[in-house]
C-alpha positions in Angstrom: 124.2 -7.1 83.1 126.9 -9.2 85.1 127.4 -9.4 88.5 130.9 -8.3 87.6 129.6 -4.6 85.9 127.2 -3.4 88.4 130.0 -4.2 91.0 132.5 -2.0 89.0 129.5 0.5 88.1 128.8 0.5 92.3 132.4 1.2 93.2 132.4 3.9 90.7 129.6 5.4 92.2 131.0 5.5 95.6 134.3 6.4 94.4 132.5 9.5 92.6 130.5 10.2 96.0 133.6 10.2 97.5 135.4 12.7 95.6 132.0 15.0 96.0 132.4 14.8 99.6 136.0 15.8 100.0 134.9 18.7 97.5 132.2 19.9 99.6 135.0 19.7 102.4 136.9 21.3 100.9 135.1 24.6 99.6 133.4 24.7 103.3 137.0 25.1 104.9 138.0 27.2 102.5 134.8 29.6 103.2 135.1 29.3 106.4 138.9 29.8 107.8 139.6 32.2 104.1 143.0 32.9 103.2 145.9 32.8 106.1 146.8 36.7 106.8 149.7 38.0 107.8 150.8 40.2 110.3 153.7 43.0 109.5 155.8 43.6 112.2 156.4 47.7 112.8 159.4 49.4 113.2 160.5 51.2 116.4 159.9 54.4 114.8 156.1 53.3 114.5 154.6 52.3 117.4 152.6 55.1 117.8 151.1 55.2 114.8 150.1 51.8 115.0 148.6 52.3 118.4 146.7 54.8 116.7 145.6 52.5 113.8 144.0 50.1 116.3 140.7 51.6 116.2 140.4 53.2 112.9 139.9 52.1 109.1 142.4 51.7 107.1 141.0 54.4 104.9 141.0 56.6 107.7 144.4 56.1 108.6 145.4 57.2 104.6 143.0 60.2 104.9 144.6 61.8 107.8 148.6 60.6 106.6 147.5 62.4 103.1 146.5 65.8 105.0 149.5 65.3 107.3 151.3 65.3 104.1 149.6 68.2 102.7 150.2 70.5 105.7 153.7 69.5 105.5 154.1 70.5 102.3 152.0 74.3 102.9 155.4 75.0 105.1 153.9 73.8 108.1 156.3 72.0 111.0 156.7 68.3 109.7 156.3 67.3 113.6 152.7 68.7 114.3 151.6 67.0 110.7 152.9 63.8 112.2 152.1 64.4 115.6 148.2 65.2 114.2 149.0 61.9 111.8 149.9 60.0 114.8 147.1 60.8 117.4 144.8 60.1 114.6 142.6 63.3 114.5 141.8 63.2 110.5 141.8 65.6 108.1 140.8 68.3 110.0 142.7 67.5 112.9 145.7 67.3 110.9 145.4 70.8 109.0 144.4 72.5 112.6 147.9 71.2 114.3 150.1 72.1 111.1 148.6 75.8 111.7 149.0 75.9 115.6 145.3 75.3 116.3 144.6 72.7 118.9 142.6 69.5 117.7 139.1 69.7 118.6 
């Protein structure tokens, strides 16, 4: 072979490493910083239910707005629902407030 072909064939091949290297870079940052997530603000009307959310799941949080719901809809006062809802005291929590029993 020429002189001139393995000096094409050796740029290639650094070229190639190249590109394999900002891959690698680039699958490692994506692992480790993920996707950018974004914060919603809430409404004034919120704050205490997002006070509340800070220590729970998020499945929690729809468990105990679903029984709020419920026990609002059994005819029970929509403000001890939310108030149950709000202080975050689950399912059980919520049905005991909507029927005048304190949360346990």
């Amino acid at each position: 072979m020429s002189e001139l072909t393995l000096t094409i064939m050796r740029l290639g091949l650094l070229v190639a490493l190249w590109l394999f290297v900002f891959a690698v870079t680039g699958v490692l940052r994506g692992d480790l910083y993920g996707t950018r997530v974004t914060t919603r603000r809430a409404d004034a009307g919120d704050g205490a239910r997002v006070a509340a959310r800070a220590g729970r799941g998020r499945r929690a949080e729809r468990r105990a707005e679903k029984e709020a719901r419920r026990a609002a809809d059994r005819g029970a006062g929509a403000e001890a629902a939310a108030a149950a809802s709000a202080a975050g005291a689950g399912a059980a929590g919520a049905v005991g407030a909507a029927q005048g029993i304190g949360a346990a």
